[in-house]
N, C-alpha and C positions, 0 to 999 in steps of 0.2 A: 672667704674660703669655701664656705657649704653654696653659694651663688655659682662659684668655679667649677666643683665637684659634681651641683647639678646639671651643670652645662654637658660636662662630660658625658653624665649617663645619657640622658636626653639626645645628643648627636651620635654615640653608640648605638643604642635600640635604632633611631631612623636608618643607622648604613647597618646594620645588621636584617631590619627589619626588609631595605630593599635588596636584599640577598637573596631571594626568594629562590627554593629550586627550580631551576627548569622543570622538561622533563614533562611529556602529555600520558606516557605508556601506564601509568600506575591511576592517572582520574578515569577513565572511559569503563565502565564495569561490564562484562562479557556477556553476553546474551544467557538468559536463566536458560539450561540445557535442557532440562523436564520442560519448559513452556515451550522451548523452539521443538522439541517431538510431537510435544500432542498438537500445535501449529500444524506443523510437517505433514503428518497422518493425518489431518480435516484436512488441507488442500492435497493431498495425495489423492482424497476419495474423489475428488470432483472428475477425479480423470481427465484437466490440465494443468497436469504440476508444472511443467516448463511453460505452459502458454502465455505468453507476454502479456494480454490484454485480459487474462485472469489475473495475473500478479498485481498487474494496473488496478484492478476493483480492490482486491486485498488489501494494497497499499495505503487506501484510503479512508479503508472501516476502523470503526472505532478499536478490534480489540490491537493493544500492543504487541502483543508476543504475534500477532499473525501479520500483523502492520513487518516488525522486524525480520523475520521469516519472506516474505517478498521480497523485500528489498535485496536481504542475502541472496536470495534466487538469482534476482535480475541481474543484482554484480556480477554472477557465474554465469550467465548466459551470456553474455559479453557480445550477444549481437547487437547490432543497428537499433533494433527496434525495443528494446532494453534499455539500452543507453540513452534512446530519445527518451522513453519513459522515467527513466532514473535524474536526466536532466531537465525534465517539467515538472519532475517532485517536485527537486531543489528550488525550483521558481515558482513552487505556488505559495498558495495564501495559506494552507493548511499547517497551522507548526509543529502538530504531532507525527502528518507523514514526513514533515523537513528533517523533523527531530530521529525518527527512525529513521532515514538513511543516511542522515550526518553519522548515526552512532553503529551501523553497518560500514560504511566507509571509513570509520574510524579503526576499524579494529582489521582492514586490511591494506595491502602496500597497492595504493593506486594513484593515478595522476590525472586520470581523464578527465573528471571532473572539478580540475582547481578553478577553471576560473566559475562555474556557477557558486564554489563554495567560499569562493571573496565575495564575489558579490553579495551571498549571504553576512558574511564578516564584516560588511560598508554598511549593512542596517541599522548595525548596534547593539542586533539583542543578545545579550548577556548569555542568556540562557543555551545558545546554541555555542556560543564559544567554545567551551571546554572536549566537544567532540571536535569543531572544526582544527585547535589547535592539537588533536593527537590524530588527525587526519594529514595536518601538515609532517607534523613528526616523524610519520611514517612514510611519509614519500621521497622522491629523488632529490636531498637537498636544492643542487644549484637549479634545479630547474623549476624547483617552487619559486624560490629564491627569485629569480630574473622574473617568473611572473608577476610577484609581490613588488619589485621595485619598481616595474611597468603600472602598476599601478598607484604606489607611491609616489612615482616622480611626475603628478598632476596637482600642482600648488592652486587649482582653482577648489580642486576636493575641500569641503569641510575638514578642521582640524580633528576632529572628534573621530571621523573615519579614517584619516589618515594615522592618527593616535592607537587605532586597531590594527591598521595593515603594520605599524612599527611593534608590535606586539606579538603580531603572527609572525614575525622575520626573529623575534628568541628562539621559537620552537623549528626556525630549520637555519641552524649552525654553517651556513655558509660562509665561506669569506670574503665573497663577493658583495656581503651586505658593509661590511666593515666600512670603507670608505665613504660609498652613500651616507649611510647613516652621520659619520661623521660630518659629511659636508651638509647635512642639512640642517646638524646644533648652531644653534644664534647663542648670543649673549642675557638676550631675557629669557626672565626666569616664566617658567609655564608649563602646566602638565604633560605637552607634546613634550617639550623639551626634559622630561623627566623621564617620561617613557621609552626616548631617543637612547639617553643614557642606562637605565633597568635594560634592554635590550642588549646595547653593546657588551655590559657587562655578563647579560649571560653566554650569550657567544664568545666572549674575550674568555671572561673570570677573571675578571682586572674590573679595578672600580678608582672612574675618574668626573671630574665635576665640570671640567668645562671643556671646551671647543678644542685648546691649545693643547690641554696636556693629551687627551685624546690622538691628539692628531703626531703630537712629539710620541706616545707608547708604538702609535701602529710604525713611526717610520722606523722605529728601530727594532722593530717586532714583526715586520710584515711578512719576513720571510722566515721565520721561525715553525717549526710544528706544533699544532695545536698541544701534544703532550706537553710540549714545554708551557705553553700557557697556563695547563691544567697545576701541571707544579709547581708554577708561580701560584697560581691562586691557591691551592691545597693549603703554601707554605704560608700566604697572608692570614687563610683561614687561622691554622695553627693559631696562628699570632695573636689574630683576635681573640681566640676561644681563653688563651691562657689572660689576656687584658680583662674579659670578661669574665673569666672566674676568682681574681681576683677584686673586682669590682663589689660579684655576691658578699664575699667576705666582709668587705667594709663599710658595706650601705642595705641593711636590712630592708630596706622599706624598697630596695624595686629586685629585691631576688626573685618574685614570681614571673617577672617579664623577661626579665635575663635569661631564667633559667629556659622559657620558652624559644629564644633566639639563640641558645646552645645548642636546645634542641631541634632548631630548623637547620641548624651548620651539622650537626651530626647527622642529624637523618639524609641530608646531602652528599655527606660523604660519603655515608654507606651505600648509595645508593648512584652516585659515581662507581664505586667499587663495586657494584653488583651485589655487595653482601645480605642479601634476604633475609639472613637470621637474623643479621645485627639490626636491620632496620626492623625487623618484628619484634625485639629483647629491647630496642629504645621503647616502642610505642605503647608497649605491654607495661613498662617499667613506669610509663611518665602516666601510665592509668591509675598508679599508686602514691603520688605525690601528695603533696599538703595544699599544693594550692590548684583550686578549681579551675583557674587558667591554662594551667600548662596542663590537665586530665581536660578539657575542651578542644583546646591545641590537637594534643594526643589523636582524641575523637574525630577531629576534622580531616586529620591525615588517612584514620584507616579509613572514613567513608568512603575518600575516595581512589582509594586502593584498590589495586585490582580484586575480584571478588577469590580467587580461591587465595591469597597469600591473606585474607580479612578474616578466613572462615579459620586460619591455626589458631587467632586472635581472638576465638568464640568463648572458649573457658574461660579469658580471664574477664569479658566484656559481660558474663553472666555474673561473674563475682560480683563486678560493679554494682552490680544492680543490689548487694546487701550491703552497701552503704547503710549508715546509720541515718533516721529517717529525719530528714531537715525542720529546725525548729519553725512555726509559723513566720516568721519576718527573713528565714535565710531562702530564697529562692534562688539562689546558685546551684545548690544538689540538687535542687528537683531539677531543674533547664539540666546538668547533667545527666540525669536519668532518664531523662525525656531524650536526650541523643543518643542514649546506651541502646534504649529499647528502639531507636528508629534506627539505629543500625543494624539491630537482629534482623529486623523486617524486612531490610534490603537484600539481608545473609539468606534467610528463610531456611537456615538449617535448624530441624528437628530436637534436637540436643539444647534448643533453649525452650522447648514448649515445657518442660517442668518448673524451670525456677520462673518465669515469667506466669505461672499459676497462681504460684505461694505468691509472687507481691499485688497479682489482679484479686486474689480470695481475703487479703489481709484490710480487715472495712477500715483502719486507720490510714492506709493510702490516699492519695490525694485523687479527685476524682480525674482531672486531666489526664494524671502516667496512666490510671486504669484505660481509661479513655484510649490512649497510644497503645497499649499492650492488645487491646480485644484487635486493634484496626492490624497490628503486628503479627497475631494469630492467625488473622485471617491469610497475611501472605504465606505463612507456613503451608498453609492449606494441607491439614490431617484432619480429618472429620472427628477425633477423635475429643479435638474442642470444644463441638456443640456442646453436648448434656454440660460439660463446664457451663459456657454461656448461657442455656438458658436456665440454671441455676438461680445466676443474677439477676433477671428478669425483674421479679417480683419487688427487690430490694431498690432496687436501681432508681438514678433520677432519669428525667425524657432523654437527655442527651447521651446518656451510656446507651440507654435502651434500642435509641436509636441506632446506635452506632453496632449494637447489638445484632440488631434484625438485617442490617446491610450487611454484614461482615458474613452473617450464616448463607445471606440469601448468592455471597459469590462462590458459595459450594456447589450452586444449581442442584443436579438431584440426588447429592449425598447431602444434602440437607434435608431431605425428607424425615432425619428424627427432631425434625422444629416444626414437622406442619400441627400436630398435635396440639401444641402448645400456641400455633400462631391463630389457630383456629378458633380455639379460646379467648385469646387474647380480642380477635375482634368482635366479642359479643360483651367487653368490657366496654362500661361507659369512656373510662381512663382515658382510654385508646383510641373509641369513637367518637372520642371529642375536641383530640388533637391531632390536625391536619398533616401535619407533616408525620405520625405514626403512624396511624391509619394507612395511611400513603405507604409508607417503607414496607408495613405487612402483607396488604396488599400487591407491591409488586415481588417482593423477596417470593410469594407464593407463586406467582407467575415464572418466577427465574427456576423454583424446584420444580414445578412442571409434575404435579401430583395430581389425580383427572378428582382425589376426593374434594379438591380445593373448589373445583367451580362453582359448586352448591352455596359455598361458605362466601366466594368473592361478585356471585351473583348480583343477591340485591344492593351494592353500592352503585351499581348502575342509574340509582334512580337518587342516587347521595346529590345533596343542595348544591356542593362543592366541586366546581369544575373537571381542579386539581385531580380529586378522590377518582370520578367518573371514568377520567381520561385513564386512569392506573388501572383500573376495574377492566374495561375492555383490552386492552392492551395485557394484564395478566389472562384473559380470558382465550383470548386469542393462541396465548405461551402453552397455558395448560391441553387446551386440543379436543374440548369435550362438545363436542357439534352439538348437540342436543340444546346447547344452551342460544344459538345460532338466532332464532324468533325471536326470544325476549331481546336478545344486545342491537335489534335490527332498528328500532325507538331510536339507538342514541344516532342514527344516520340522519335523522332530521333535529339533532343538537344545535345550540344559536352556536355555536361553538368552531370553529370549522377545524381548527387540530384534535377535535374531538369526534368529528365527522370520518376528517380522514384517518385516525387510530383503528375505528371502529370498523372501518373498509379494511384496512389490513387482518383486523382481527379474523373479520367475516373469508376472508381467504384463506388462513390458515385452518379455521375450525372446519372448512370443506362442506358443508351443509348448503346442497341445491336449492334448496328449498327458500334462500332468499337472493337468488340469482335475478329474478324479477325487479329486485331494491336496485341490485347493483347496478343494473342495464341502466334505469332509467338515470342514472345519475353519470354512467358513462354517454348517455345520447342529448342528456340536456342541461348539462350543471355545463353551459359553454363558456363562462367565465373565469373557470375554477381549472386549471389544466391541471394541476398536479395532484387534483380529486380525481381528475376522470382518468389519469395514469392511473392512481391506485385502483381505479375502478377496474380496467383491464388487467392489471397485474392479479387481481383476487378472482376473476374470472377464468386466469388462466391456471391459477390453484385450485380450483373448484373441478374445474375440467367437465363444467355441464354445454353439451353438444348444443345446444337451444338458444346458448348464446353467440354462434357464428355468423350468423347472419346479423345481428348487430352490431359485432365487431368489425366483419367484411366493409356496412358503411363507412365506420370511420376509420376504415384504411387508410382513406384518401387524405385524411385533411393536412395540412402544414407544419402541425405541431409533429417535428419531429420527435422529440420523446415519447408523446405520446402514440405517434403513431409504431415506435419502439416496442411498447411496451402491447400495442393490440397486435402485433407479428407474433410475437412471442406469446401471447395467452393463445392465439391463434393453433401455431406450432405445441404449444402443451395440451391443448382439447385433439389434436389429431394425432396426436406421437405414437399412437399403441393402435389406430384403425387407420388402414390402409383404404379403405372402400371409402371414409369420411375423406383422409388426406385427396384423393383421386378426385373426388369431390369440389371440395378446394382450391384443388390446382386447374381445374376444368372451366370452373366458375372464372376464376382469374384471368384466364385465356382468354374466354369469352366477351367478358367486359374489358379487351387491352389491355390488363393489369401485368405485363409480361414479364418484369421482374419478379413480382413477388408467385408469379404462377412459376417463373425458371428456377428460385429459392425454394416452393413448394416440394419441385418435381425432383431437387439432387436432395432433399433431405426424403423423399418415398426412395431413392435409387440408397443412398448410404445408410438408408434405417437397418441396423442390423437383424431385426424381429423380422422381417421380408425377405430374407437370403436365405431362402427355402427352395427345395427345387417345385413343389407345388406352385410357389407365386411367382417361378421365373419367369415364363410368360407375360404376365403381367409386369413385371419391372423391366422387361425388354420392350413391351411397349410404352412405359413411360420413358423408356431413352429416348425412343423416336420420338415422342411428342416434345420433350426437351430440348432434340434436336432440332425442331422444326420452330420451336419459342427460341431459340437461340441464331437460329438462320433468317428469322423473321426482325429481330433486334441489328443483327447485323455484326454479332458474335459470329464469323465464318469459321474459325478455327477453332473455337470450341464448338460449335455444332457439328464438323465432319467426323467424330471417333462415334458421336449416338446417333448418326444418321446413316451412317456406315454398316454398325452392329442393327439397327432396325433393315437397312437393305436385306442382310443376308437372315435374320430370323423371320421374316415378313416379308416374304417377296410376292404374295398379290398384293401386295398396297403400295402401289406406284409413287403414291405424294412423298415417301420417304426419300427414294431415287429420284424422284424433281428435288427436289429442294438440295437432296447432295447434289446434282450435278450443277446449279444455280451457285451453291458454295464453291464449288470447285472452278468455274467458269468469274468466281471475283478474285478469288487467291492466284487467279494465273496458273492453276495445275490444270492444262489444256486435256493432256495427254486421258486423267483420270477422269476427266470428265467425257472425254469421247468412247470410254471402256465402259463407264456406268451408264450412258445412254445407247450403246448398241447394245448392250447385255439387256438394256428393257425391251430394245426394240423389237428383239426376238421374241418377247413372250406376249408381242401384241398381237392381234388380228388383222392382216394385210389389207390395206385401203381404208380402215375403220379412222375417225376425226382422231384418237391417239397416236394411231402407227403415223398419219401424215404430221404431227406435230412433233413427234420424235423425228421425221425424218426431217423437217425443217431445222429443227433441235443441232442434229450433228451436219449437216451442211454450214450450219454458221460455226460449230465448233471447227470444222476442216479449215474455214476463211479464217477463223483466229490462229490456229497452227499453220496458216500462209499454205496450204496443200490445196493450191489452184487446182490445181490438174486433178486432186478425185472428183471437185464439184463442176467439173467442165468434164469429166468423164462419165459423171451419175445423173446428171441433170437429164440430159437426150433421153434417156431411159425410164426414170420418172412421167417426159413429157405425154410419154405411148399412153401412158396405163389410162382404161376407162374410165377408173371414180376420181381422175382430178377437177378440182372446181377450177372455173376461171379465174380465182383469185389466188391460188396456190400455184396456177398455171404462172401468170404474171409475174408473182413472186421468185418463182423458179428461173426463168429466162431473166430476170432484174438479176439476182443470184450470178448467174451463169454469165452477164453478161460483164459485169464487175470485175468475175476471176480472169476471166480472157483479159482487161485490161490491167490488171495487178500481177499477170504471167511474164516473166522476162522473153523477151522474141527469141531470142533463142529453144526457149523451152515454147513456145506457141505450138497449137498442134498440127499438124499440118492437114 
């Protein structure tokens, strides 16, 4: 009899346990609103909020909140070149930018991207699942749907990816799935074959076990309305609930598990029904139960809940936390507390930084929850925690302390009431004798960016330890205090070479000319090291010392495209604010054939807004013309005719402007405007001078291009008289003249 009974339970918990709810809208947590502002406002300042190939760089940098901020953008820009970028997210290798725009695309109704986001769903990783299934959730059912089985119905596919595409077909309730699915269950038993069935069943809300009966519900079912499906199952539920409350009753020893599989049938229900309250009064309620199971359960649901129906659930998720304090051998309540307080941290609402004090101040606490509580503060982010933390300092073992010095150092410069204390700290042996602390102080002072630090983070420069070194330059660099620019210039010949190139960044940010000498030589002959001599150019172009153009100008040229990226750009940052240097530069460029980057020089002197003065308009009119003329000489015709046009009529003694437009105008086939800009010159020439005859050979060939025989058989004779023809202009004239007479129709011949 108790063999029988146990059997029962045991097959109950398995069909209750594969009951799971649907349902993606309540895991995907909403973008922190305070982080996507202050996001928002730094990419505002750069002055390309919308520009696609800014959003592109963001997308990729470490921090999250600006990572998700991107992505949002690009969904809203919903052009071409967005969409390309949003779909070479999803394909790259990065999983933090996959992961931010899976959990952007999650939280809105789109489609365009389904098939990159199967494709992502055929990898495997777990991790990204739960945005991509409420990415499904939210789109056009049957049209997810038909993609999904396009992709399911390839039996060459791994079972294990197939096992995932049967997965992502619960989260979009079509009916179209129904059949497929069915017809793809076999008779062996096997996780596809379980996952086939968990699917059916959430789409159905009918639970069935094999091939046959499956296929006997849908024929008598297929034309029914899903509501009705829903109240068959509502009414199975029912069923169960009351099988398994009496169950509780007579078998003490599996109430804890029961009670959890009541609780997933209830919280389903409500949540079918919409009912928000009832599902926060279950989850609130099952917080206060006897058994650590179902208060885990509970916990697991609200994490991933949506974030503001989590934050009504904050008062009672703080009580938790004055659980009675677990005896040494019961580690059940602490792994409880330990979820209580990582879910405040996800919350980062305010109203927990009091009771999460009293259990971090109380020295009978276990050092781990303290541990999770400092790391939990820190998402709060109220500066108001410091002087709390560094309280503990002094008491603390290495790993609080550590955890310590991180936590304050992501305040950046509202942590400036720690440099006092961090200051100190590194003139302890304690400290300076454990690498990985040392380390944390050292950059945490770099991140508050305090100029009294540099003094303090100086001499680690010359620390035994690589580690130490590389944090010392690189806070050096954060903090901004040029002065300190000589001494950090030692560690550029470090055996080290990410210590080499930290200290190249540094040395750019601290602005100090003074060791611009270092940098050259290491951008002109370190030719092994490309992504040294990038940082080399890039700190050069932070620097902004004019002395090094001429260095950078050589390696314009070479192959390394990055590199040579990155010395355009230091280029463009040493001339941005001097027009006489840029002119310069663009001259040079000209000079030596370099006609893109002289045509690149010449529209950023014309679009510099510091020069759209009426003093330097002259001068920006002549660099149109000269732009025009790099642009006519490339064989850019149509963009050369607006700056060769505008240089005609501001400069009209300078002829080359008017050659080179009428040369434009005579490739684009505009006959007409090129025979107007060359009689317009022809007039302000000097009659017989070697320009007036080469303008007038000029527009005789324009007449034979506009087929207008008869002017150049009527100007010719007249030409032939004048005294200053040469005999080769003569010739040329009569070759001319003799041409049109035979390209004249006889009719038209002149008599």
């Amino acid at each position: 009899m108790r063999i029988f009974v146990f059997g029962i339970i045991i097959i109950s918990v398995s069909i209750l346990s594969s009951c799971r709810a649907q349902g993606s809208k309540g895991i995907i947590p909403s973008p922190d609103r305070e982080g996507f502002l202050l996001a928002e406002e730094k990419i505002k300042a750069t002055d390309v909020y919308n520009e696609p190939e800014h959003l592109k760089k963001r997308l990729y940098e470490s921090d999250a909140t600006g990572r998700d901020l991107a992505a949002e953008r690009l969904l809203i820009l919903n052009s071409r070149k967005a969409n390309k970028i949003i779909s070479e997210a999803l394909k790259s290798d990065n999983e933090e930018t996959v992961k931010s725009v899976l959990k952007v695309l999650a939280n809105h109704k789109n489609e365009r991207f389904i098939e990159e986001v199967i494709y992502i769903l055929e990898t495997g990783k777990s991790a990204f699942q739960p945005y991509i299934f409420s990415i499904f959730s939210k789109a056009e059912t049957e049209a997810v749907a038909k993609i999904i089985i396009k992709h399911l119905n390839q039996p060459e596919k791994p079972e294990a990816i197939r096992q995932n595409l049967v997965r992502g077909l619960s989260f979009v309730p079509a009916k179209r799935s129904i059949p497929f699915l069915i017809g793809l269950l076999t008779a062996r038993k096997s996780e596809f074959n379980s996952e086939i069935i968990n699917t059916l069943s959430k789409i159905t809300r009918q639970r069935f076990d094999t091939k046959e009966e499956w296929a006997k519900w849908w024929q008598l079912n297929r034309n029914q309305p899903r509501e009705k499906w829903l109240e068959q199952s509502i009414a199975e539920y029912n069923k169960q609930i009351e099988e398994k409350d009496k169950l509780i009753k007579q078998y003490a020893e599996n109430i804890a598990l029961l009670k959890v599989d009541i609780l997933k049938m209830r919280l389903e229900q409500a949540r079918r029904l919409t009912d928000v309250t009832a599902e926060i009064n279950l989850l609130t309620g099952a917080l206060d139960d006897g058994f650590t199971i179902v208060k885990k359960y509970a916990l697991e649901e609200i994490k991933t809940s949506d974030k503001e129906k989590a934050k009504q659930m904050v008062p009672k998720l703080t009580e938790a936390l004055k659980v009675p304090k677990p005896a040494p051998a019961d580690t059940s309540t602490n792994d409880f507390r330990l979820m209580v307080v990582g879910i405040l941290g996800d919350l980062g609402d305010e109203r927990t930084i009091e009771p999460l004090l009293i259990v971090l101040n109380d020295p009978k606490e276990a050092d781990n929850l303290k541990n999770k509580i400092i790391i939990t503060l820190g998402k709060i982010k109220n500066p108001k925690i410091i002087p709390h933390l560094l309280g503990l300092i002094d008491s603390s073992p290495s790993e609080t302390i550590f955890i310590i010095v991180e936590t304050i150092a992501t305040f950046a410069q509202e942590g400036r009431l720690a440099i006092s204390k961090f200051h100190e700290s590194l003139k302890v042996p304690k400290y300076q004798n454990d690498e990985k602390l040392v380390k944390s102080l050292i950059d945490a002072l770099g991140d508050i960016k305090d100029p009294t630090s540099a003094v303090e983070v100086l001499p680690f420069i010359n620390d035994a330890r690589p580690r130490v070194r590389w944090s010392a330059a690189n806070s050096l660099g954060q903090i901004g205090v040029g002065d300190v620019a000589p001494q950090l210039v030692k560690l550029l010949n470090d055996e080290f070479l990410d210590i080499k190139q930290i200290t190249i960044e540094a040395l750019g940010k601290l602005g100090n000319k003074i060791v611009c000498p270092e940098i050259i030589k290491i951008l002109l002959n370190d030719k092994e090291e490309s992504r040294t001599r990038q940082l080399s150019a890039d700190a050069l172009g932070a620097i902004k010392d004019k002395t090094a153009l001429s260095s950078l100008l050589t390696v314009l040229d070479e192959s390394d495209e990055k590199l040579t990226t990155s010395v355009w750009n230091a280029i463009l940052s040493i001339t941005s604010d001097n027009l006489d240097l840029m002119e310069e530069i663009a001259n040079k460029l000209k000079e030596s054939k370099r006609l893109s980057y002289a045509n690149l020089m010449l529209k950023k002197i014309i679009d510099n807004p510091l020069f759209q003065t009426d003093v330097l308009k002259p001068r920006i009119s002549a660099n149109k013309g000269v732009l025009g003329l790099i642009l006519a000489e490339m064989g850019e015709w149509n963009q050369a005719v607006p700056y060769l046009s505008g240089a005609e009529k501001a400069f009209s003694g300078k002829p080359e402007f008017t050659l080179a437009l009428i040369q434009c105008y005579k490739n684009l086939q505009k006959y007409d405007l090129a025979v107007n800009s060359c009689s317009a010159l022809l007039e302000d020439q000097k009659e017989d001078s070697s320009q007036w005859w080469s303008l007038k050979m000029e527009l005789l060939f324009l007449y034979s291009l506009r087929k207008e025989y008869s002017k150049i058989i009527e100007e010719v004779p007249k030409l032939l008289t004048r005294s200053a023809i040469t005999p080769e202009v003569k010739e040329n004239l009569e070759k001319m003249k003799t041409e049109a007479e035979k390209s004249l129709p006889a009719n038209n011949s002149p008599k």
